[in-house]
N, C-alpha and C positions, 0 to 999 in steps of 0.2 A: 674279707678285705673290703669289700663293698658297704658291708656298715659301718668301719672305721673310716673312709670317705665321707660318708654322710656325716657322720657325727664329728668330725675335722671340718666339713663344710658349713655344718648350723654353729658350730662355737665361732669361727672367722666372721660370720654373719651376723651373730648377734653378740659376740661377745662386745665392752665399752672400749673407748680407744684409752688410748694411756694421755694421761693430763698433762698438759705444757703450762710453762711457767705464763701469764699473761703480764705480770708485772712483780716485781721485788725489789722493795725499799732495805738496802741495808745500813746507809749512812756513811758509810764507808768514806765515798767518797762525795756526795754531796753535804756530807758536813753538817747538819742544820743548827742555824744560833738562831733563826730568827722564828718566826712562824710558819714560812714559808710563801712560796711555793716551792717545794722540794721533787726533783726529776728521780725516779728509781733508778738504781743501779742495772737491772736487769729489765728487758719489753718498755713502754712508752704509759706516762701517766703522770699525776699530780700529788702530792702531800703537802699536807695543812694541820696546825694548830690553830683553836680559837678558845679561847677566853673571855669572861666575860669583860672581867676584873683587867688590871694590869698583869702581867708576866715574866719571867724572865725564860727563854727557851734555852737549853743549852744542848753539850753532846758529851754526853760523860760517856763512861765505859760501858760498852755493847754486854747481850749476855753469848760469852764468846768471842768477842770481836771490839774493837778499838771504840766502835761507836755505837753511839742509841740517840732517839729523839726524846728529848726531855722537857719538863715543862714544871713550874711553880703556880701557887693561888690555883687552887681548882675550888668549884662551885660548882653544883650540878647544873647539870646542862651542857658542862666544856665539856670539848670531843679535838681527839685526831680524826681526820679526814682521807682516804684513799680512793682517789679516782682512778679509772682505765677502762680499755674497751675488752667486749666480750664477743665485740663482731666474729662470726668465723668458729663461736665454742657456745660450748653448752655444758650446765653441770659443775656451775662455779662451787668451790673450794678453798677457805682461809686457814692460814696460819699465821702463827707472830708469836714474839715472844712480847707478858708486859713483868712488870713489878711497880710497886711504889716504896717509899720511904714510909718510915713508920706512922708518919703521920699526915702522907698522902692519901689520895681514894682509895679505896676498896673493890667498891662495888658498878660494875658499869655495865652498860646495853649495847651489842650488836646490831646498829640498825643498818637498810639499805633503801635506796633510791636510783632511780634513773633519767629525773631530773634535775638532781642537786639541791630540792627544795622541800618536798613531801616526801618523809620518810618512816618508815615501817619498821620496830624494833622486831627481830628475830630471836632474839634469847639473850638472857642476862650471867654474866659470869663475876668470878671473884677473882681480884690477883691477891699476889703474896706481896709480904712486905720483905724487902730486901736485908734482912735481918736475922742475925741468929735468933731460933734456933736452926735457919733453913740456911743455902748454900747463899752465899751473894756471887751476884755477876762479878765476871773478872774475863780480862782481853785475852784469855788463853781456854777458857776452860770451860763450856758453856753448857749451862745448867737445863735438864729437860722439864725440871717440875714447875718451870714457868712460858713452856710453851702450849699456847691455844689452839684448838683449831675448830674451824667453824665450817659446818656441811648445809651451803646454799645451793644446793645440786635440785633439791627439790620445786626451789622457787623457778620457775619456766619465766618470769617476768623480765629474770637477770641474764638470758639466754641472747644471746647473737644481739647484744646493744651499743647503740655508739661509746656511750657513758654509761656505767654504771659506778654510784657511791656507796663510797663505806664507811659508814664513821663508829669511831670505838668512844661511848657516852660516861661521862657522870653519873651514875644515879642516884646515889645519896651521898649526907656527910658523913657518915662513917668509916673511918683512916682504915688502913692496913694491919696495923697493930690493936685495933678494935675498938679505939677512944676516938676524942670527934677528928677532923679534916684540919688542920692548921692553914695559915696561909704561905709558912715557909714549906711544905710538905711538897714533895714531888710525886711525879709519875713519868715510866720511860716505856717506849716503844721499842721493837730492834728486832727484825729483822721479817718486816710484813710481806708475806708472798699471798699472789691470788694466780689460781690455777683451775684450769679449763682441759674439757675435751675437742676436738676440733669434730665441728659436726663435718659427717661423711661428704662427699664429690657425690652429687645424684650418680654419675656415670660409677661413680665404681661399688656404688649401692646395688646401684641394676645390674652390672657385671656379678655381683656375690648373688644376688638374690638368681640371675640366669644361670648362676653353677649350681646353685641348689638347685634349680629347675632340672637341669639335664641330669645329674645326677638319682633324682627321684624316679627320672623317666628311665633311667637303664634298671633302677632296682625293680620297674614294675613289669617290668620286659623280662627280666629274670626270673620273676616269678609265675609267669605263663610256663 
């Protein structure tokens, strides 16, 4: 009995907490036409598109859901943007769904920052092109082979911050459907969550770590 205590006491103790949503953009009901600044639907924070060129932002069909954030004219360099705080969590965690048109981007970079200025690419991914032969979005039916996710758990930098950025990058001309980037060619965003663990209450740290304590001390009493 006494070693399934212990071993119930070190998993409560060390095990990680369960991750809270910190923010999620679904468009739903901020709607986005313009560039933004767009408020998520879910926790408190910012979205942005930028361009270099001219634009046209719209909100066509989510993958799943009425809406998505969309954009025309991409050039490497253009990025969506996701600000929010990480005060309070640790062991940040992305998702989002993207696609483009067949002869939108392709190919883009995960970068992060906690100034909004100086930023650090973390890993480069590919979307799909919204196109047979693969499933296309639709407001009912939402499609997994175009959802990302991104494991910033590692980076301690992104841990307990006023601000921390996200921007989802350009990196080449090369469209979706594998020929070059057009200017009428799109790319959609829809449905960006960042998600956190909440770091522990010193006091209830000490509490777990004093019932290990006491606990250890009756198994070594037992075994006198």
């Amino acid at each position: 009995m006494l070693k399934h205590l212990l071993a119930s006491a070190a998993l409560v103790a060390f095990a990680p907490a369960f991750a809270d949503t910190l923010a999620q953009w679904t468009f739903e009901t901020s709607v986005p036409t313009t560039a933004g600044p767009i408020a998520p639907e879910v926790g408190s924070g910012s979205a942005l598109g930028f361009h270099a060129g001219a634009t046209a932002y719209s909100n066509p069909v989510g993958n799943g859901s009425a809406e998505s954030f969309s954009s025309t004219n991409w050039l490497v360099g253009d990025y969506y943007q996701f600000s929010f705080s990480t005060v309070g969590f640790t062991g940040l965690t992305l998702s989002f769904d993207q696609t483009s048109s067949g002869t939108g981007p392709r190919d883009f970079n995960v970068a992060y920052s906690t100034d909004g200025s100086s930023f650090t690419t973390f890993q480069s991914y590919a979307v799909l092109a919204n196109a047979a032969p693969n499933p296309t979005w639709s407001a009912t039916t939402p499609q997994p082979i175009y959802t990302l996710s991104v494991d910033l758990s590692a980076i301690a930098a992104l841990n307990n911050q006023a601000s921390v950025f996200i921007r989802l990058v350009d990196a080449s001309t090369v469209s979706a459907a594998g020929g070059t980037v057009a200017s009428g060619g799109t790319n959609r965003v829809d449905n960006f969550t960042a998600m956190a663990s909440a770091v522990p209450e010193p006091g209830s740290l000490a509490l777990l770590l004093a019932g290990c304590g006491v606990l250890g001390f009756v198994a070594r009493r037992q075994r006198r």
